[in-house]
N, C-alpha and C positions, 0 to 999 in steps of 0.2 A: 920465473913465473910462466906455468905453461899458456897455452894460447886462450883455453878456455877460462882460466883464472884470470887475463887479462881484459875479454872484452866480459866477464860477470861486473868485473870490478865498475867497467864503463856505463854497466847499468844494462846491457841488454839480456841476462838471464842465458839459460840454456836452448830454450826452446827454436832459436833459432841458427843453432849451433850447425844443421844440415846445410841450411844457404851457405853459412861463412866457408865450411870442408869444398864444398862445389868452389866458390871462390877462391880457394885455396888452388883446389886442383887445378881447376882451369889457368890458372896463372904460372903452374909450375911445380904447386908442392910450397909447402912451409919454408922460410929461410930455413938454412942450414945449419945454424946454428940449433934448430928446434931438436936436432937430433944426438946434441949433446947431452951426458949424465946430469947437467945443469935442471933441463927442461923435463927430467924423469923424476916420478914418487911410488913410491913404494904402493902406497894405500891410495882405496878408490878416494875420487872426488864425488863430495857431497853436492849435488846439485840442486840448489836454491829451487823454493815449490815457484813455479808459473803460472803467472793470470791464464785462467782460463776463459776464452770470450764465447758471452750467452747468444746463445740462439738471436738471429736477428731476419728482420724483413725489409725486403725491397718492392717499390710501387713501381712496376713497369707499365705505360699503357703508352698504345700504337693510337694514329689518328692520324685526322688531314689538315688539322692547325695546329703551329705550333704552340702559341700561349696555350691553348687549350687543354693538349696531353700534359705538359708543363703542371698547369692548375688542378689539374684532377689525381696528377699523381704525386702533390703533393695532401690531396685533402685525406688520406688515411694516416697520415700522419698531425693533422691537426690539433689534435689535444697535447701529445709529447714536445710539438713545437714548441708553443706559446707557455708550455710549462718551464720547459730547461729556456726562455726568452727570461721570463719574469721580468725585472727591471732594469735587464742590461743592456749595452749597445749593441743592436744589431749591426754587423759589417758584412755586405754581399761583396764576395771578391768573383770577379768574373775573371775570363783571362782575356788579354789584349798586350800576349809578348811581342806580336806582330804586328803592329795597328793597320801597315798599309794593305793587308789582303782581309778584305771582309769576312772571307772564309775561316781567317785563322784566329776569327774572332768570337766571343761569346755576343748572339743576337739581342739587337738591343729588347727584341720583342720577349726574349727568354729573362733578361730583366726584369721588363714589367709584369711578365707573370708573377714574379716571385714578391713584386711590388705590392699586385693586385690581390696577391695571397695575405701579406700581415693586414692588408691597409686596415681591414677590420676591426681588428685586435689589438695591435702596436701601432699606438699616436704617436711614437716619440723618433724624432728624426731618422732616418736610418743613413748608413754610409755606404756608397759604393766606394770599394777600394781595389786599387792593385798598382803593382810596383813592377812596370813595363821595362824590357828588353830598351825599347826606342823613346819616345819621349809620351810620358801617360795622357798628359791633358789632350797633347796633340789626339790621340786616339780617340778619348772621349769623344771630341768635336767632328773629328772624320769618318765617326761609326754610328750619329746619331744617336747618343750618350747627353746631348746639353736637353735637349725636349724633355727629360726626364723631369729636370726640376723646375718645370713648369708642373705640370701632369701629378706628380708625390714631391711628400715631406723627405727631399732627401740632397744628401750633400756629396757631391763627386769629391774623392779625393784622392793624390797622386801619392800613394804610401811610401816613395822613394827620395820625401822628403821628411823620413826623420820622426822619431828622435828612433835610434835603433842600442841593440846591446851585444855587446860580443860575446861569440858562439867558437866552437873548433868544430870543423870536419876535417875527415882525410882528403890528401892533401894527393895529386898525383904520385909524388914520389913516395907514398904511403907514412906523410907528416903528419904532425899535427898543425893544420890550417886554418890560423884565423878568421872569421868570417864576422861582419855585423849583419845582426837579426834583427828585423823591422820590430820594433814592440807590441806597434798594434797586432801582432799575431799571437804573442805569450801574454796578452791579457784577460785577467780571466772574468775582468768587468766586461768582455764583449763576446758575444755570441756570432759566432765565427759560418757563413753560410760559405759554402767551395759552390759557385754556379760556373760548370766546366762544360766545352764543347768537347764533344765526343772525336778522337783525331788520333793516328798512327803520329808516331816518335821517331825520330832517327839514332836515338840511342837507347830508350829501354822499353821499342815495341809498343806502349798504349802512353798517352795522356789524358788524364781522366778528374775526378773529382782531388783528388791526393796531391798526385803531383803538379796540379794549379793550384793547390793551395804553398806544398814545400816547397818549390823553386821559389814563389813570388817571396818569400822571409827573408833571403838574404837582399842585403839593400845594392841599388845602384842609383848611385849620386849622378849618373851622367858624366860625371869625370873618370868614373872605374867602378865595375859592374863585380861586386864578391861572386854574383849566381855560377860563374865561369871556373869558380874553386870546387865546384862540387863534381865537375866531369873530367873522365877521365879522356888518355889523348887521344884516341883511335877506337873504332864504335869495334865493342868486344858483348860477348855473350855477358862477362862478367866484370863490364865496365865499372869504375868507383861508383857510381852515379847510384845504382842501385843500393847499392849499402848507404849513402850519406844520405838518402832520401827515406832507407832505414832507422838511421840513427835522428836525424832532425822530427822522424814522429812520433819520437820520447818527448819535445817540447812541443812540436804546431802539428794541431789536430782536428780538423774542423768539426763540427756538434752535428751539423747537417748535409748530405752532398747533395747536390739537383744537377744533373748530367744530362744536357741539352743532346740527344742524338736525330734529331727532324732532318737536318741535314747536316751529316758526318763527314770529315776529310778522314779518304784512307790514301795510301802510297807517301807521299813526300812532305808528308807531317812533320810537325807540326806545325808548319808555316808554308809551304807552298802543293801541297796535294792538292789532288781532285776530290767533287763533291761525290756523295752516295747516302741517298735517302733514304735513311731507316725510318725515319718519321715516327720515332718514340722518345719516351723520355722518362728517368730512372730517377726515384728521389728516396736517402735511407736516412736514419740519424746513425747509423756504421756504414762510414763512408769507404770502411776495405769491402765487405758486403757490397757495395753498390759497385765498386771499381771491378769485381771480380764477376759478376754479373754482365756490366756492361762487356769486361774482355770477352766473356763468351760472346754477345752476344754480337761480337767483331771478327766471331770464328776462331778466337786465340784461346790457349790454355791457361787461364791464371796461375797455374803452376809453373810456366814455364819463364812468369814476367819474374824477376828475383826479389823485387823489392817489393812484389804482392805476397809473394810465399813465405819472405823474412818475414814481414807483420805478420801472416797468419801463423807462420812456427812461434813467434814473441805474444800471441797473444793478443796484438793493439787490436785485432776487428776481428769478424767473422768471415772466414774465408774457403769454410767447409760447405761447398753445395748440401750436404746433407741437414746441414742446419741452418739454410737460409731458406726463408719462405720467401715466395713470390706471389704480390698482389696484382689484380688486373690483366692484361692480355699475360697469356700461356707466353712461356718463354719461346718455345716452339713455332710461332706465327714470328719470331723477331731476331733471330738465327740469320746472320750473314757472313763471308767472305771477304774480307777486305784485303785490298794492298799491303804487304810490307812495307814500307821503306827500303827504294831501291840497296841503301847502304847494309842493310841487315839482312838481304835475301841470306842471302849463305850464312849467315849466322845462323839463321831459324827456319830454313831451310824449307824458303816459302816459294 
């Protein structure tokens, strides 16, 4: 079976057939085997037609508070919210893989924006969730997370307690690697909010609306954390990490992104950088659209992030500037420079 018949099979189509070649080369070239008469046919292959993803919009708006940019940019989307809501459960996942540095945290105040945003509309409980690196509740409590449910109808909850369903990703030694997947993210009774701080990576360059949502799915019991199957050993241009974060957005896909950037960690992301205040904030229902936006607006090239480019060669979002609008401040007034991650200078040649 040649290579491309094997990952059509896996469900990921043609169109992102350029990432996998780059990850190929960059590793070395195909096993050797690919180059036997085994792995040759005669006749072209028929490639399977491709989703093609529509046009989409991103609310960017710059200010001097944060709930505020937060609340405004999400009100051009207000109609499509509360429509794709209907009668399901909302679940705001913030991120808090680091709970002891504030910075590496989603602001509790970027929450009640988004609080302040349904409270109108959606009476019915809503969830904050996420399935923390260190221990969740603890985070809650030490990031000022418990005052919430004084203030809204809403219940904190620690998604690394279960019930979860097993998943495969590749595996370092390019296995098939078991993983369990939190349920509450392949539910389709729940309307899935990614509320992400804007923050450099030390292995794929940006973390953003996306990859706060795909890392938190795998579960960690506190006795052994799956999230740690999806990376590869050593920080590479064309680390595993990109393609599992590829393939897991066949199943967890968030409906909405809202990408806190008021105050951004660049350099030693995602858990211990420095601050740098863009004092904006991005909100899309095409949360690769909103990720690929925010990267410019980090100075990086979403082209160059690989598991931004797979999605947009597969289709999941919109990742064509040409075909993303942008509402409220000009992109141009929110254009900055950030730190690499000292680990990836030389990778990316920052």
């Amino acid at each position: 079976m040649r290579r491309r018949q094997f990952l059509e099979r896996l469900g990921y189509g043609a169109a992102g057939m350029g990432v996998f070649d780059l990850l190929f080369e960059r590793a070395g070239g195909p096993p050797a085997a690919a180059s036997s008469p085994y792995f040759k046919q005669s006749s072209p292959s028929v490639e399977p037609p491709v989703k093609i993803a529509p046009p989409a919009r991103v609310s960017l708006v710059k200010g001097g508070d944060r709930k505020q940019v937060i609340l405004d940019s999400l009100k051009p989307f207000e109609d499509e919210i509360f429509a794709g809501i209907g009668n399901r459960t909302v679940l705001v996942k913030p991120n808090m893989s680091v709970s002891q540095n504030p910075l590496a945290v989603t602001h509790v105040d970027a929450v009640r924006a988004v609080l302040e945003f349904l409270k109108p509309h959606h009476k019915r409980q809503v969830i904050i969730g996420e399935s923390g690196v260190l221990n969740t509740l603890e985070g809650y409590k030490n990031n000022g997370y418990e005052a919430l449910a004084k203030e809204y109808n809403i219940r904190l909850v620690d998604l690394n307690a279960g019930p979860a369903e097993k998943y495969y990703v590749f595996g370092r030694e390019q296995n098939p690697q078991p993983v369990r997947l939190i349920s509450s993210f392949l539910d389709p009774e729940i309307y899935l909010i990614s509320l992400a701080r804007m923050k450099t990576h030390d292995c794929v360059l940006v973390t953003l609306a996306l990859k706060n949502t795909l890392m938190a799915a795998p579960l960690n019991d506190y006795k052994h954390s799956d999230k740690g199957y999806l990376h590869g050993p050593a920080p590479a241009l064309n680390d595993i990490l990109h393609f599992n974060l590829f393939h897991l957005a066949h199943k967890v896909w968030p409906e909405l992104a809202v990408i806190d950037g008021f105050e951004a960690m660049e350099g030693d992301g995602p858990a211990w950088g420095t601050p740098l205040e863009a004092k904006v904030a991005l909100v899309s229902t095409d949360p690769l659209a909103a990720d690929c936006v925010a990267t410019r607006i980090m100075g990086f090239d979403p082209q160059a992030v690989l598991y931004l480019r797979a999605m947009r060669e597969g289709g999941l979002g919109q990742g064509d500037p040409e075909k993303i609008t942008i509402l409220g401040t000009p992109l141009d007034q929110c254009l900055y420079r950030f730190k690499v991650n000292k680990r990836l200078v030389d990778i990316y040649k920052s």
